[in-house]
PAVO-362072 format. One record per residue (C-alpha): residue number from 1; residue in three letters; x, z, y. Coordinates in nm, 4 decimals, padded with zeros to 6 digits. Layout:
N
NUM,ALA,X,Z,Y
...
This chain:
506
1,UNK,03.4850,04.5297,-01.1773
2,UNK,03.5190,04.9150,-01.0973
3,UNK,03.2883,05.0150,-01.3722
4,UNK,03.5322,04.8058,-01.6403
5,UNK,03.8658,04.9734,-01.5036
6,UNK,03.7057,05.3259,-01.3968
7,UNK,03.9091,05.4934,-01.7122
8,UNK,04.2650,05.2357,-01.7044
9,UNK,04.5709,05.3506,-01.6611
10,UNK,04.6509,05.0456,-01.4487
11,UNK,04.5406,05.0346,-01.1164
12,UNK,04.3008,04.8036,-00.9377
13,UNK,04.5575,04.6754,-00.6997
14,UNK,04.7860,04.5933,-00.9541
15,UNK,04.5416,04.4337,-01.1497
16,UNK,04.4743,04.1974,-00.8318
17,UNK,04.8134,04.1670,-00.7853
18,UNK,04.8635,04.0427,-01.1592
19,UNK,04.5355,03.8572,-01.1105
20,UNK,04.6527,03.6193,-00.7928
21,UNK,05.0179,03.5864,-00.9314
22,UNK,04.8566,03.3812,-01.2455
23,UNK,04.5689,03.2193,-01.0184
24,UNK,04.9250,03.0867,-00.8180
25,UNK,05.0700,02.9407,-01.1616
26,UNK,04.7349,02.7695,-01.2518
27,UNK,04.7024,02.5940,-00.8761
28,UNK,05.0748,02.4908,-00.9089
29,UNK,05.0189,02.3522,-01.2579
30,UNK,04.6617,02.2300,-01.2404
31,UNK,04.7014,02.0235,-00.9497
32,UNK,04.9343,01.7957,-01.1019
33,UNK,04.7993,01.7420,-01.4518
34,UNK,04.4395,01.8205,-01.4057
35,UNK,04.4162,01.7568,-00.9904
36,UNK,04.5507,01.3914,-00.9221
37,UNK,04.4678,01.0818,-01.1335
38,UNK,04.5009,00.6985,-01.0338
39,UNK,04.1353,00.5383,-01.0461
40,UNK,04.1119,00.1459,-01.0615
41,UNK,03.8901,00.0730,-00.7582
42,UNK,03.8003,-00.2981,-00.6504
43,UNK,04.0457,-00.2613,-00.3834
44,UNK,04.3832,-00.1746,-00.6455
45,UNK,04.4779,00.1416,-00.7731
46,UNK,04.4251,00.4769,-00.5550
47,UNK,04.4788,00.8248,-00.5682
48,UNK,04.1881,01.0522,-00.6541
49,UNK,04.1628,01.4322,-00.5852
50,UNK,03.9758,01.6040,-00.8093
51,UNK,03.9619,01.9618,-00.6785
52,UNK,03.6349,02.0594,-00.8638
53,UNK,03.8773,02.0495,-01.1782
54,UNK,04.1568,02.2738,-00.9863
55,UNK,03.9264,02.4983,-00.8396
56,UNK,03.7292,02.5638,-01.2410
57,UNK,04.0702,02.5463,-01.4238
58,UNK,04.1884,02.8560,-01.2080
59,UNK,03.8462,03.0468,-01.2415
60,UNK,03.8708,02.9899,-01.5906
61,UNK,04.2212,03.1545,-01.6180
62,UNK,04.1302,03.4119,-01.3543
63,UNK,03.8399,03.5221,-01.5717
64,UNK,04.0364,03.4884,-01.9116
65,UNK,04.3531,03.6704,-01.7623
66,UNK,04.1390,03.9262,-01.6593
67,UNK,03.9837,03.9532,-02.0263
68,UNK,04.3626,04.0272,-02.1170
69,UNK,04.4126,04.2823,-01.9183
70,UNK,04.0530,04.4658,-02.0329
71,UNK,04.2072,04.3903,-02.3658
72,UNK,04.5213,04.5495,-02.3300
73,UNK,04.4094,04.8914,-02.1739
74,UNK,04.1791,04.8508,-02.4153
75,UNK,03.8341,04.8940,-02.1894
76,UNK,03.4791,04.7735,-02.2745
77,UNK,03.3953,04.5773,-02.5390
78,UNK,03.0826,04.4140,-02.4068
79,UNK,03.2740,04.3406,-02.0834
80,UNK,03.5389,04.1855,-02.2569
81,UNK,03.3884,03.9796,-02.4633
82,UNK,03.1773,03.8859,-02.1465
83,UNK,03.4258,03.7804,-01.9268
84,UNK,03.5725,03.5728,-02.2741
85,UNK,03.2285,03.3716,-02.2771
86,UNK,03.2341,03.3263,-01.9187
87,UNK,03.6036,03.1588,-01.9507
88,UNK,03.4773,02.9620,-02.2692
89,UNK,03.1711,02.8132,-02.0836
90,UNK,03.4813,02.7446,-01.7380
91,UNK,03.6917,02.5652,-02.0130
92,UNK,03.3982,02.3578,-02.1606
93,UNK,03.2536,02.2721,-01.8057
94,UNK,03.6198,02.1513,-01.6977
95,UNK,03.6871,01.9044,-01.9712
96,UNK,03.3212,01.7429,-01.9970
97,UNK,03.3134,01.6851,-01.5971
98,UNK,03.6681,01.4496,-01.7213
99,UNK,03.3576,01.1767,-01.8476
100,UNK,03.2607,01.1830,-01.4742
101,UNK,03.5176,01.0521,-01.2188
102,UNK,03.2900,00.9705,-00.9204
103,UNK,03.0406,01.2912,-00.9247
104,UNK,03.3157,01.5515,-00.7939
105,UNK,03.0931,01.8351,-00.7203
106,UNK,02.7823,01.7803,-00.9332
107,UNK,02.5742,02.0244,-01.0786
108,UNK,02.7109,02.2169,-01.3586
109,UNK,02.7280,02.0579,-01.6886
110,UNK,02.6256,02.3389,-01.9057
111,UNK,02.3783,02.5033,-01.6189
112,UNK,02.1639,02.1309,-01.6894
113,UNK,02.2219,02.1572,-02.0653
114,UNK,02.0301,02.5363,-02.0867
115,UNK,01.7510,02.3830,-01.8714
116,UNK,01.7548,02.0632,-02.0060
117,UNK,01.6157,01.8741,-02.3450
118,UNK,01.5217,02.1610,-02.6577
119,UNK,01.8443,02.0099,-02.8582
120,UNK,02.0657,02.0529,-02.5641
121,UNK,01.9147,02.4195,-02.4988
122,UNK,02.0017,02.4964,-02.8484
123,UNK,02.3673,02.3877,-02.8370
124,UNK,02.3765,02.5938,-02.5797
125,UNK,02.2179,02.9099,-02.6589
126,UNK,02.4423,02.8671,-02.9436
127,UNK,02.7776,02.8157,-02.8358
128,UNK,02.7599,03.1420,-02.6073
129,UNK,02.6016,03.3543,-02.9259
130,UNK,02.9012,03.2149,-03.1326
131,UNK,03.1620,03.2808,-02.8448
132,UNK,03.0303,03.6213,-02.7651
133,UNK,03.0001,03.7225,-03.1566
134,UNK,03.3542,03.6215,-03.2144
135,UNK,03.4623,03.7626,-02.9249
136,UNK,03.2442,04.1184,-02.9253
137,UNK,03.3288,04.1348,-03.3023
138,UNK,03.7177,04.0910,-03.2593
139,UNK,03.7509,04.3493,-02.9731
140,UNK,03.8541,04.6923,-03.1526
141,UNK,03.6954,04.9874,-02.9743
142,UNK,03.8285,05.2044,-02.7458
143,UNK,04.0908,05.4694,-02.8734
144,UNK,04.0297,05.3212,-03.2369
145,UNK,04.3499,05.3623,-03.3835
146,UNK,04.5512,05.0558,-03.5257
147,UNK,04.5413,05.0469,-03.9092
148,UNK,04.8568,04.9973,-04.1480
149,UNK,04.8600,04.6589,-04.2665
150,UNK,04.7670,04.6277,-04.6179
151,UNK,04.5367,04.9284,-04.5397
152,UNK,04.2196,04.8908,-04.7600
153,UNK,03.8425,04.9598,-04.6126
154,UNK,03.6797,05.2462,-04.7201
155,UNK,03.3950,05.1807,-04.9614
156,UNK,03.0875,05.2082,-04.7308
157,UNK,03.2556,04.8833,-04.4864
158,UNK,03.3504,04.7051,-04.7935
159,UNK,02.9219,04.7327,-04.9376
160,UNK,02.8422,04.6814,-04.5569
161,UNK,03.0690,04.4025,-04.5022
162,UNK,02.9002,04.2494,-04.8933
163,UNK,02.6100,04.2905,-04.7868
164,UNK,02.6464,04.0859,-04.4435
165,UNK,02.8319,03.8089,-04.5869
166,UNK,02.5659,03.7497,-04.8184
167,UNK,02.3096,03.7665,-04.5252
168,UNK,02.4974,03.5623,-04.3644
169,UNK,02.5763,03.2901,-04.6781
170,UNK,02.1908,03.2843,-04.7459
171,UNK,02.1110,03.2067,-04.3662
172,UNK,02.3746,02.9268,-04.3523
173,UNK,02.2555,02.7804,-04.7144
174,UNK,01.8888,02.7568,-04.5666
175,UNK,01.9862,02.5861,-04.2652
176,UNK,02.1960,02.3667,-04.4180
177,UNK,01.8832,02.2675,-04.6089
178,UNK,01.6366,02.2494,-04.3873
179,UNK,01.8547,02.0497,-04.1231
180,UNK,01.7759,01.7046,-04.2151
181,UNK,01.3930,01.8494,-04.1412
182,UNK,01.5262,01.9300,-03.7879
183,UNK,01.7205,01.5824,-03.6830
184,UNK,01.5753,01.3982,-03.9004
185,UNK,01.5666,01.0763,-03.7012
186,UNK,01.8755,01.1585,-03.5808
187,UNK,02.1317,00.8940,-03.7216
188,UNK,02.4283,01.0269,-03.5566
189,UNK,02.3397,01.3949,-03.6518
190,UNK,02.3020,01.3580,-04.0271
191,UNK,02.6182,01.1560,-03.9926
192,UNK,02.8139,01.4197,-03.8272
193,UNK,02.6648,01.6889,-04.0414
194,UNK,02.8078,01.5095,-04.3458
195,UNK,03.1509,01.4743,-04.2348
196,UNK,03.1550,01.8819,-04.1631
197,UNK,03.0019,01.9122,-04.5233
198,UNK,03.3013,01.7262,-04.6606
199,UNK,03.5668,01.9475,-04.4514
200,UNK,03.4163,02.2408,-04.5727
201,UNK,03.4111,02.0967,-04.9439
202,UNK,03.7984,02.0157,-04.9175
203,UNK,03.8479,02.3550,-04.6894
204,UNK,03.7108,02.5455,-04.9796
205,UNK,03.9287,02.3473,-05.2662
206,UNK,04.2397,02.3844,-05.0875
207,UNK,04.1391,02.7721,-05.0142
208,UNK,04.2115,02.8034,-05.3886
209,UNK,04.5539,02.6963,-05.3683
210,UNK,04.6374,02.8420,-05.0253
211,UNK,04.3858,03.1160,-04.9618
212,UNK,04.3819,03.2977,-05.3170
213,UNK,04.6781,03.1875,-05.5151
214,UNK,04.8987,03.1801,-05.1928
215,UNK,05.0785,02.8537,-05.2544
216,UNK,05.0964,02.7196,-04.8997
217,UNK,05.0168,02.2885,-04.9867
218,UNK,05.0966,02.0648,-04.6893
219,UNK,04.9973,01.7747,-04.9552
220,UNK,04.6473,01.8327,-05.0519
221,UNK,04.5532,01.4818,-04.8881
222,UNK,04.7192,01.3355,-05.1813
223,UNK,04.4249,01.4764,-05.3870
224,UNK,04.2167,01.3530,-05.1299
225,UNK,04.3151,00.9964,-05.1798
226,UNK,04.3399,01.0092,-05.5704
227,UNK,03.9915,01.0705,-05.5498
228,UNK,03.8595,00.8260,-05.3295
229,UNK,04.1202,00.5380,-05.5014
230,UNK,04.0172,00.6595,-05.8647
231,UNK,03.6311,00.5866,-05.7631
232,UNK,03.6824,00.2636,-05.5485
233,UNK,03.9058,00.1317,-05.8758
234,UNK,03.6959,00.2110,-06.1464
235,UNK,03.3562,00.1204,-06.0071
236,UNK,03.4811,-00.2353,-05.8426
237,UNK,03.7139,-00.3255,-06.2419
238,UNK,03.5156,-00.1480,-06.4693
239,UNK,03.1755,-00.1650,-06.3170
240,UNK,03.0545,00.1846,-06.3238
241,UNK,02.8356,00.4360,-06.1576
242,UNK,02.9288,00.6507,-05.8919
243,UNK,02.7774,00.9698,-06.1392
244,UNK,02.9959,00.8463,-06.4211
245,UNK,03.3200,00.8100,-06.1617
246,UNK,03.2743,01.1347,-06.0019
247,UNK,03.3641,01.3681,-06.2772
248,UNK,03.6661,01.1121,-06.3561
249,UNK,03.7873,01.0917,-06.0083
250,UNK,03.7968,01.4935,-06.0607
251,UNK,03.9774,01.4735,-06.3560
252,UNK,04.2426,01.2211,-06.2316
253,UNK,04.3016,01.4405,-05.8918
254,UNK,04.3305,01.7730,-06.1220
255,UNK,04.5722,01.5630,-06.3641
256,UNK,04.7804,01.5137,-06.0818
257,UNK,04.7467,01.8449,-05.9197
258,UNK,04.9306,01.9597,-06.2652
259,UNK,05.1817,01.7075,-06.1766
260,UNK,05.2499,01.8431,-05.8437
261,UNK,05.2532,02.1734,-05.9883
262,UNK,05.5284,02.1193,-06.2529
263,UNK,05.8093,02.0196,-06.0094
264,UNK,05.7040,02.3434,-05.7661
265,UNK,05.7160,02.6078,-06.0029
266,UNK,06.0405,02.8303,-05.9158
267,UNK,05.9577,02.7238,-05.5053
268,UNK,05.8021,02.9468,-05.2307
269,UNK,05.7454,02.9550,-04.9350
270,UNK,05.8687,02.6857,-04.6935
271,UNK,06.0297,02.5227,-04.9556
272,UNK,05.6651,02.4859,-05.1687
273,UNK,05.5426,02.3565,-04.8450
274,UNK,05.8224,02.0914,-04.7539
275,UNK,05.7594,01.9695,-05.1557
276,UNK,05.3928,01.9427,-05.0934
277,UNK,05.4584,01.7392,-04.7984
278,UNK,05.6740,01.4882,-04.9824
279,UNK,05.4590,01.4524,-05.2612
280,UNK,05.1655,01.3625,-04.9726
281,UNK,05.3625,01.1291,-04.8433
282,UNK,05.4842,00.9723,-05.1721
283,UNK,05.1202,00.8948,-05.2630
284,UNK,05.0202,00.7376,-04.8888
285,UNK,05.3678,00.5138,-04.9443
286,UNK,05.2288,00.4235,-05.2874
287,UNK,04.9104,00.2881,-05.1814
288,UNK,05.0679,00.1047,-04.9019
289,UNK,05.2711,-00.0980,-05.1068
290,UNK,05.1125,-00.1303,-05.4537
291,UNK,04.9123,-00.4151,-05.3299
292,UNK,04.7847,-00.5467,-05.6531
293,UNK,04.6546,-00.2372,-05.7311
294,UNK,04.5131,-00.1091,-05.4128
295,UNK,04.5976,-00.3943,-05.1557
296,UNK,04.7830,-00.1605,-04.9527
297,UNK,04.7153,-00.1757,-04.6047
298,UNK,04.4122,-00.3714,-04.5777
299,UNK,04.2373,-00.1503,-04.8206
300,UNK,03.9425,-00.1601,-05.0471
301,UNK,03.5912,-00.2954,-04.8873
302,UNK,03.2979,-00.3029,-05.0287
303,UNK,03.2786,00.0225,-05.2509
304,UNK,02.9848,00.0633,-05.4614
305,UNK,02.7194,00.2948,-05.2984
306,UNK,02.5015,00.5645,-05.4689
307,UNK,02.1686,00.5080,-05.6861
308,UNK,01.9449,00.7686,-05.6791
309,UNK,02.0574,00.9154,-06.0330
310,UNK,02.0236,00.5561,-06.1589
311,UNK,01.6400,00.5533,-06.1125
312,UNK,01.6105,00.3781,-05.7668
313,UNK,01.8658,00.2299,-05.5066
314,UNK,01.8070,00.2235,-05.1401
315,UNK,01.8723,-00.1233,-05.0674
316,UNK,01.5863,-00.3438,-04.8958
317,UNK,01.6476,-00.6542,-05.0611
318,UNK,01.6219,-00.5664,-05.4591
319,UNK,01.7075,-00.8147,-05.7766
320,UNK,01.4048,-00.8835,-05.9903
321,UNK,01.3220,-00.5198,-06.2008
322,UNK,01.5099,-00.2842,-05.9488
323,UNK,01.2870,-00.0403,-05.7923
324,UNK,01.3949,00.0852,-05.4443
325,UNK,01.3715,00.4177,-05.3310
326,UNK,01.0961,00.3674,-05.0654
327,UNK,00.8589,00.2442,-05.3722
328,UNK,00.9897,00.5106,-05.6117
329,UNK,00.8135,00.7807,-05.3908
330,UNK,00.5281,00.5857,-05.2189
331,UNK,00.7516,00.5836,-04.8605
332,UNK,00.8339,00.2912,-04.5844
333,UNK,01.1492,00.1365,-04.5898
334,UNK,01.4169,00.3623,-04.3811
335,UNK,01.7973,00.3221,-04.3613
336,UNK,01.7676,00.7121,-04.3020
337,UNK,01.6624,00.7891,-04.6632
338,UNK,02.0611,00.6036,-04.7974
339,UNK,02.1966,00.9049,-04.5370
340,UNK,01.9897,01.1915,-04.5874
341,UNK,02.0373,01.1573,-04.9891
342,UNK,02.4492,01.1569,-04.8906
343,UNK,02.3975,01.4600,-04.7001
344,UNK,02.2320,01.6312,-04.9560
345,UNK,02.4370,01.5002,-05.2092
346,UNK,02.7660,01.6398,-05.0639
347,UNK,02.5918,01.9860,-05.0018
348,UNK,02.5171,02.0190,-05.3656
349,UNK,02.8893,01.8937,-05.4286
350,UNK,03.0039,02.1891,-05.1667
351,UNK,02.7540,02.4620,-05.2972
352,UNK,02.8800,02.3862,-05.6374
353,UNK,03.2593,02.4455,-05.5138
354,UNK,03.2013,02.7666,-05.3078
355,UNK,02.9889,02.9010,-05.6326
356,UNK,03.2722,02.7924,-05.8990
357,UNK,03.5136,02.9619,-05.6347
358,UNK,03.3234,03.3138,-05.6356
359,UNK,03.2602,03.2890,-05.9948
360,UNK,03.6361,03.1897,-06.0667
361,UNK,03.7483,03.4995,-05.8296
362,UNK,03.5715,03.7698,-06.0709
363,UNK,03.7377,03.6266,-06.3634
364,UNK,04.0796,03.7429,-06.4993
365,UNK,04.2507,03.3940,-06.3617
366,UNK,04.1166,03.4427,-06.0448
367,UNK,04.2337,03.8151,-06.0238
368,UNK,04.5930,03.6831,-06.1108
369,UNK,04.5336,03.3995,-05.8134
370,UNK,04.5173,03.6897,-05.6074
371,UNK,04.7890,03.9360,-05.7840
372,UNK,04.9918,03.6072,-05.7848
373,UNK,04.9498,03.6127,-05.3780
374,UNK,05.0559,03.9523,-05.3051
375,UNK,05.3791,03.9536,-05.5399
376,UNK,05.4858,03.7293,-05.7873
377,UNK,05.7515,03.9270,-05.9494
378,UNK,05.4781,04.2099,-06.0079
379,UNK,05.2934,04.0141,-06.1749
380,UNK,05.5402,03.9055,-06.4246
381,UNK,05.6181,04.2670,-06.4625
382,UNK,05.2719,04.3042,-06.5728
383,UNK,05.2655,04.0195,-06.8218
384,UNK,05.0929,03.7431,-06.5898
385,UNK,05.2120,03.3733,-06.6463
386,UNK,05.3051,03.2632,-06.3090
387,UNK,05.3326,02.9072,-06.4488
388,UNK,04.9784,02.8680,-06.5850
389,UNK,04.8170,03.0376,-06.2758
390,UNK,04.9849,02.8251,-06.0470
391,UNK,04.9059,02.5068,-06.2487
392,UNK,04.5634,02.6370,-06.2546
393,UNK,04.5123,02.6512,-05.9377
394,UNK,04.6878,02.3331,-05.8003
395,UNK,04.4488,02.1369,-06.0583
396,UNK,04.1159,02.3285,-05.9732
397,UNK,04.1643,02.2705,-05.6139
398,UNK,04.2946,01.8949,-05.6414
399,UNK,03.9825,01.8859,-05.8668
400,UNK,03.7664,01.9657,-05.5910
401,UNK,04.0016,01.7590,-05.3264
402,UNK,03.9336,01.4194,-05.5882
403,UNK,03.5351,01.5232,-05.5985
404,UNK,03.5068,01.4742,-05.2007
405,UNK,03.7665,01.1726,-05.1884
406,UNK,03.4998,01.0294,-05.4391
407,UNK,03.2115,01.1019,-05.2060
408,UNK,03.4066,00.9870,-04.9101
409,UNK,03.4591,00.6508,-05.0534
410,UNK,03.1033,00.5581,-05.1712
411,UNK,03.0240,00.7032,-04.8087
412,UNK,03.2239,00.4802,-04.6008
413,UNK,03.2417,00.1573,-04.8323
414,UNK,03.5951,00.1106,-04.7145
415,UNK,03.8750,00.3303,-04.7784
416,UNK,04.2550,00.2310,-04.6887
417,UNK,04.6013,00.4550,-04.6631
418,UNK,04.5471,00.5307,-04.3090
419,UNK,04.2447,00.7641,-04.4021
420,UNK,04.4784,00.9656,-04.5697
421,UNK,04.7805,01.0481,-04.3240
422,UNK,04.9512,01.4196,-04.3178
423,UNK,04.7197,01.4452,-04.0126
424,UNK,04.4614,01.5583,-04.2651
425,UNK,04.6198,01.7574,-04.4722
426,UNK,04.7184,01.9320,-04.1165
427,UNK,04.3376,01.9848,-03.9899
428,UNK,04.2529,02.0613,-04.3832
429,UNK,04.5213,02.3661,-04.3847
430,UNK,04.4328,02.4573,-04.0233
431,UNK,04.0302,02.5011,-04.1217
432,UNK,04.1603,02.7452,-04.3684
433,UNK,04.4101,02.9597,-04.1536
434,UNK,04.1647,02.9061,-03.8738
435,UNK,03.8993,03.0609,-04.0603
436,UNK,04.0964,03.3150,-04.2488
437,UNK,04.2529,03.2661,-04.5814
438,UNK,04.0385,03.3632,-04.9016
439,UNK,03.6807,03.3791,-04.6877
440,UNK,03.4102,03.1394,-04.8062
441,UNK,03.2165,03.1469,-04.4895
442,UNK,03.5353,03.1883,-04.2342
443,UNK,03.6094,02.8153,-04.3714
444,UNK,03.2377,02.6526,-04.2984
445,UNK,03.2831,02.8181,-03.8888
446,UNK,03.5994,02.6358,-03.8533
447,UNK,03.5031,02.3625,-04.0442
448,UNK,03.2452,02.3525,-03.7308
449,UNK,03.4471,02.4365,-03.4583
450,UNK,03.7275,02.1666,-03.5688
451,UNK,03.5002,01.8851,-03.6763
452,UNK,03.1749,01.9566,-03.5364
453,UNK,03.2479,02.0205,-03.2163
454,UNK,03.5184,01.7329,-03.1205
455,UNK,03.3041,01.4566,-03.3139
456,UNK,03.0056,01.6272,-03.0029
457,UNK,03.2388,01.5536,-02.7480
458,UNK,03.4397,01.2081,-02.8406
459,UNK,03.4601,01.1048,-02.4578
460,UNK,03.7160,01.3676,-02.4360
461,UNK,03.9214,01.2227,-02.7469
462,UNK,04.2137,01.1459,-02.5117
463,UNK,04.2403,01.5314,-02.4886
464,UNK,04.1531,01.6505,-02.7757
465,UNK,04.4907,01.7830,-02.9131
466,UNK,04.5200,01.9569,-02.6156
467,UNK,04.1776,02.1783,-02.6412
468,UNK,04.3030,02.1703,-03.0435
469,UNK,04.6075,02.3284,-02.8838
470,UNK,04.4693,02.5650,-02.6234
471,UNK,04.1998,02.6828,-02.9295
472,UNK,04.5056,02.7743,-03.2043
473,UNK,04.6868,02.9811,-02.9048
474,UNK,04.3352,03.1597,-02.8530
475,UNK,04.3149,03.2304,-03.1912
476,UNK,04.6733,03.3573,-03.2591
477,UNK,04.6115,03.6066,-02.9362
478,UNK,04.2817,03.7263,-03.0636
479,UNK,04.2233,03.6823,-03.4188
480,UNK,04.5709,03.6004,-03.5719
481,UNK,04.3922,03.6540,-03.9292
482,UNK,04.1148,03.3479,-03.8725
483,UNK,03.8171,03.4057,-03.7557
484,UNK,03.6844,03.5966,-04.0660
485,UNK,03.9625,03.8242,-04.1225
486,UNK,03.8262,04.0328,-04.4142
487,UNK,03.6783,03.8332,-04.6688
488,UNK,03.4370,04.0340,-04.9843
489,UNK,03.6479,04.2213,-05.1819
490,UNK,03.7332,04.1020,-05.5743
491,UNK,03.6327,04.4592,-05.7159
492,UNK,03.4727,04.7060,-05.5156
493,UNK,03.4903,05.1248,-05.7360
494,UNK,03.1734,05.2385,-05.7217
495,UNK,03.2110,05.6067,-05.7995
496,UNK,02.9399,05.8265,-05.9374
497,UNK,02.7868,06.1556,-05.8404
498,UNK,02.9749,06.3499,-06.0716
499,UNK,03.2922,06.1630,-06.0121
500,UNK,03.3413,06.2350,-05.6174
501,UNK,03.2571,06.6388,-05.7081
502,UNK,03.4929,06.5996,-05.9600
503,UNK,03.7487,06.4228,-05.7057
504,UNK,03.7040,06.6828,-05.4556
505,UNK,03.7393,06.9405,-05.7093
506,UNK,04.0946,06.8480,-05.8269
């Protein structure tokens, strides 16, 4: 500890001092939340102790307070973001030993996971690289001076910070791709891989709306549900495909993202976001109790499922003249070909959105998304329409909102209201903040880290609002931008040669 606080301006005593008055707050308050629990034994209820949970719970904030205080005397980096992994890894082993009530002082989880199975070496290996990164990354250096907001990078970070993020994109695309290769017998895997792939495809529609245009929707589950009603309706009445439903199911979400729109026009602000809420909410109330149309709370079963483009299904038991998937390409029958073909179906769907999204940033609409964002009455000043760029993009991003409700219904084969609570529009909007607004790739990490991470860990659902909790706080301390603060600039000015002499000239 010397060689972290050798140049503070605090001493070590007092940072002991500050150090043992929080250690005192965390016995106090873990002993009676995390410390005592009744246990159903044979002999009736008792009283169990659990001081392996008190003791972790204040090493964890020992280690994170101290983190603070490196932070705020702003004093190595690398230690820093250290002693942050080293409190991430006391957090994670005091929630997972909750699954174990009778092993109090077993070994430590995550010491058997990096020396156990190759999978559980890999989680792992990565959730310390991620921690660290995020961590090491957020950390300004010492004596760097604290830039103006609104402050613009100069032109080599912005081509650096281009360059990475496409590194970075073209990494994440190939995994992506290649993961199915990886767990491919892995039912459970695939499955939760495919539920991130649809939070990042709804994280990136509503980053449109909220992220670029900076109309903040607390709604965008309604678009959600449009979709996944619109596909469930048409293919069960009228028979048809899930390829011809999908762009239709798209159409009828963006039709009534133009609805939404109309009504919210003159709004900002926290009254656009208590609209956006009532219009949610109007739509979950509708399909509740239009039961001829949607029988309302008991929901629509048995939803059509995919073909492969019409060609071959993946059913094992086939009418006469319907060839199955397995015989289309030679293969035995697997009910892992039905999920791998979903996965890869919703990562084209997502690819698609994050590539109309960059495209639709470099054109004039998206430029007055953005313009639109930073002041509305300069852009009328400057001729923009502020009601056709808002319409535009409440219907591109409910477009792209009704495209994954569609997937999600042929998915699951059952939809009802209760998939589509507020709840969702909350974790939706919280993906985007979380991973900054207007970055592509910021979304997919917390798409990863909110999804991903508590589907890993479902014996600790009981508590998984409060590590949703204790996560947001972290964030709003450390990276109160999301996790990818600076996203790739619109325009980058490239100047010439002969312009920078003729710059430094004048």
């Amino acid at each position: 500890m010397s060689a972290l606080i050798t140049s503070s301006r605090i001493s070590g005593a007092e940072i002991v001092k500050e150090l043992a008055f929080f250690a005192v707050i965390a016995l106090l308050m873990s002993v009676m939340i995390l410390g005592v629990e009744t246990v159903d034994r044979p002999t009736g209820l008792e009283l169990a102790v659990r001081w392996d949970l008190v003791v972790t719970a204040i090493i964890s904030t020992i280690i994170g307070r101290l983190a603070l205080i490196l932070r705020r005397e702003h004093i190595s980096r690398v230690g820093q973001a250290l002693l942050i992994t080293a409190a991430a890894v006391a957090v994670f082993e005091m929630f997972v030993r909750f699954r174990d009530m009778d092993d109090r002082w077993a070994s430590p989880v995550f010491l058997d996971m990096a020396f156990g199975s190759a999978t559980s070496v890999i989680v792992a290996v990565a959730f310390v690289t991620i921690v660290f990164a995020i961590a090491y990354f957020s950390i300004k250096k010492p004596g760097a001076e604290e830039e103006e907001s609104g402050s613009r990078l100069s032109s080599k970070i912005q081509m650096a910070y281009r360059t990475n993020t496409k590194k970075i994109g073209a990494l994440g695309i190939v995994f992506f791709i290649i993961f199915p290769f990886l767990f491919g017998e892995n039912r459970s895997a695939i499955d939760l891989a495919t539920l991130v792939m649809i939070y990042i495809m709804l994280g990136w529609g509503l980053n449109i709306v909220v992220g670029l245009a900076g109309l903040l929707d607390l709604g965008y589950v309604a678009f959600y549900a449009v979709g996944a009603y619109s596909y469930a309706l048409l293919s069960q009445h009228f028979d048809l495909s899930f390829w011809l439903c999908l762009p239709l199911a798209g159409i009828f979400a963006a039709s009534f993202g133009i609805v939404l729109g109309f009504p919210v026009l003159r709004l900002r602000g926290d009254y656009l976001a208590i609209v956006t809420l009532g219009f949610g909410e109007i739509i979950r109330v509708v399909l509740i109790n239009w039961y001829d149309l949607t029988r309302g709370p008991d929901g629509i079963s048995s939803i059509a499922r995919p073909s492969f483009f019409g060609f071959a299904e993946f059913d094992r038991r086939l009418p006469e003249g319907v060839m199955g998937f397995n015989e289309l390409f030679g293969l035995d029958y697997s009910t892992m070909h039905r999920l791998i073909f979903l996965y890869y179906l919703i990562l084209v769907l997502a690819l698609v959105t994050a590539f109309v999204t960059v495209r639709l940033r470099k054109l004039p609409i998206g430029r007055a998304w953005e313009a639109l964002r930073e002041d509305e009455i300069a852009c009328r000043s400057l001729g923009i329409n502020p009601t056709n760029t808002k319409l535009s993009a409440f219907a591109i991003g409910a477009m792209f909102g009704g495209f994954a409700g569609a997937f999600f219904a042929t998915r699951q084969g059952f939809i009802s209201p209760e998939s589509f609570t507020f709840l969702e529009s909350a974790v939706i909007l919280a993906i985007v903040v979380l991973g900054g607004m207007g970055s592509q790739i910021g979304v997919v990490l917390a798409a990863i880290v909110m999804i991903g991470f508590p589907e890993m860990f479902r014996e600790l659902a009981e508590y998984r609002m409060l590590i949703f909790g204790a996560g947001m706080v972290a964030i709003m301390l450390w990276r109160p931008r999301g996790l990818l603060s600076f996203r790739d600039p619109t325009i980058l000015l490239n100047m010439s040669k002969k312009e920078k002499v003729a710059g430094e000239v004048k």
